[in-house]
N, C-alpha and C positions, 0 to 999 in steps of 0.2 A: 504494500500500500504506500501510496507517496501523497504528500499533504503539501499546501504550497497555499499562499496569502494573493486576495486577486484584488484591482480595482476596474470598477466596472460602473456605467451609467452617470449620469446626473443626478439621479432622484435618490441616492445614497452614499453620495460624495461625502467621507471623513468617517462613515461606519465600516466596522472591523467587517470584514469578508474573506473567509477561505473554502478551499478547495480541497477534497482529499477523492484519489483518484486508482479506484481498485480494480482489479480481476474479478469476475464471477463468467463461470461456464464458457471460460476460452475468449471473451470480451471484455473490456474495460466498461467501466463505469464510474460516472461524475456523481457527487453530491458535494454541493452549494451549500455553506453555512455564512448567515447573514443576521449582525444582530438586527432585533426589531427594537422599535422605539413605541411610545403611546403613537397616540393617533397627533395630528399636528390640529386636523379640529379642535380637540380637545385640551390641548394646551395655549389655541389661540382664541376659545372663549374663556378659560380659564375654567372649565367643568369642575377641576379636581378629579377625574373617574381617572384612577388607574388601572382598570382593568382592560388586558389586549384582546379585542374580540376578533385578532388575525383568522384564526383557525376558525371561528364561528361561522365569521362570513364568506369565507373561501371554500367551504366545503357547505353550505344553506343547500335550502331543496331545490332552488332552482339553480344550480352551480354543477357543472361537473367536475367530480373532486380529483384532486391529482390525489392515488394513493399515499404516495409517498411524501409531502408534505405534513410538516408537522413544527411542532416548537419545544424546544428542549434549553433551558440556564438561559434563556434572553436569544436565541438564535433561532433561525426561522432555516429548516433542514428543506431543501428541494433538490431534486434530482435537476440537473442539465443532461438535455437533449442534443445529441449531434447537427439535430438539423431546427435548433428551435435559436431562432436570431428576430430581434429588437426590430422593429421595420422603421427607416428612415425617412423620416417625414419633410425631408429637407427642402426645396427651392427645386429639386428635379422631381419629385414624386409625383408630382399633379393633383389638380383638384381631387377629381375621381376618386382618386385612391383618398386621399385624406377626410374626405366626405364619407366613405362609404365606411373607413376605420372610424370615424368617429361617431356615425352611426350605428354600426354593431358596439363599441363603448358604449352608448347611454343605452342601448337593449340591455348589457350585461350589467347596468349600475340600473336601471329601471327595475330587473330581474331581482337584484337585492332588495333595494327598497319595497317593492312588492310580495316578500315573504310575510311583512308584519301584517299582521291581521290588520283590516279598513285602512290599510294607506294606499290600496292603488285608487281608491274613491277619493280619498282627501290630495292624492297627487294631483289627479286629473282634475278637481277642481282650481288649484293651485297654479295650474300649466294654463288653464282656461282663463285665469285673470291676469294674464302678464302681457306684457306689448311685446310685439314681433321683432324681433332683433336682440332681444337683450341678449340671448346664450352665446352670439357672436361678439358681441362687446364685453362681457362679463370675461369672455377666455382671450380677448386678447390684454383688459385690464388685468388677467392672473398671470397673465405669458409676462406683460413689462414689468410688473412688482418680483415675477421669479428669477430673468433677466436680471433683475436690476441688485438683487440677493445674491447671485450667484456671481456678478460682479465684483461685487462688494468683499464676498469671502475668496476668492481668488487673491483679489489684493493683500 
């Protein structure tokens, strides 16, 4: 077995992440150790809830679970895939494609929110009184404040 320290992504720049990389049945196999943190909601209403509901809501009934996910001392254990890669949403991707990824996301985050009993009533009411455009302004006012963070800790 061989273990080795990775950095990877945006979204967990400065959290500890390794790799430990074994044989089973003549094949190699990856698992991904990633610490988890609370939720950033929660720390940016000021909740107090320390409790991670990583596992609750990645394996809900309308989720298909990865078995092998799990959380163990603050680390979040996933298998990697050979052929499972980030999709790059860059300036060459096209509309298309980033429309149509961002609509399966809010299917798979609508899916969540919809397990609690009476919220897909009290969504759709909530979707119904909002003016048209706001989810396009709302995510590029989250894109310049995350930008502008991630700026900031670079420096």
């Amino acid at each position: 077995m061989c273990f080795a320290s990775r950095v990877k992504g945006g979204g967990s720049l400065g959290r500890a992440r390794y790799v430990a990389i074994a044989e089973c049945n003549g094949g190699h196999i990856l698992r991904e150790a990633k610490a988890i943190v609370p939720s950033a909601w929660d720390w940016a209403h000021d909740t107090g809830h320390t409790r991670l509901r990583f596992l609750e809501l990645s394996s809900g009934r309308f989720r298909s679970p990865d078995p092998f996910l799990t959380v163990k001392r603050g680390f979040v254990i996933r298998r990697i895939a050979p052929d499972s890669r980030k999709i790059d949403l860059g300036d060459d991707a096209g509309a298309k494609l980033k429309l149509g990824l961002l609509t399966a996301m809010g299917f798979d985050l609508a899916a969540t929110h919809a397990a609690t009993k009476g919220a897909a009533r009290r969504i759709k009411r909530d979707l119904r009184s909002r003016r048209s455009g706001r989810l396009v302004a709302a995510a590029k006012a989250a894109e310049a404040a995350v930008q502008e963070d991630f700026e900031e800790w670079k420096g």
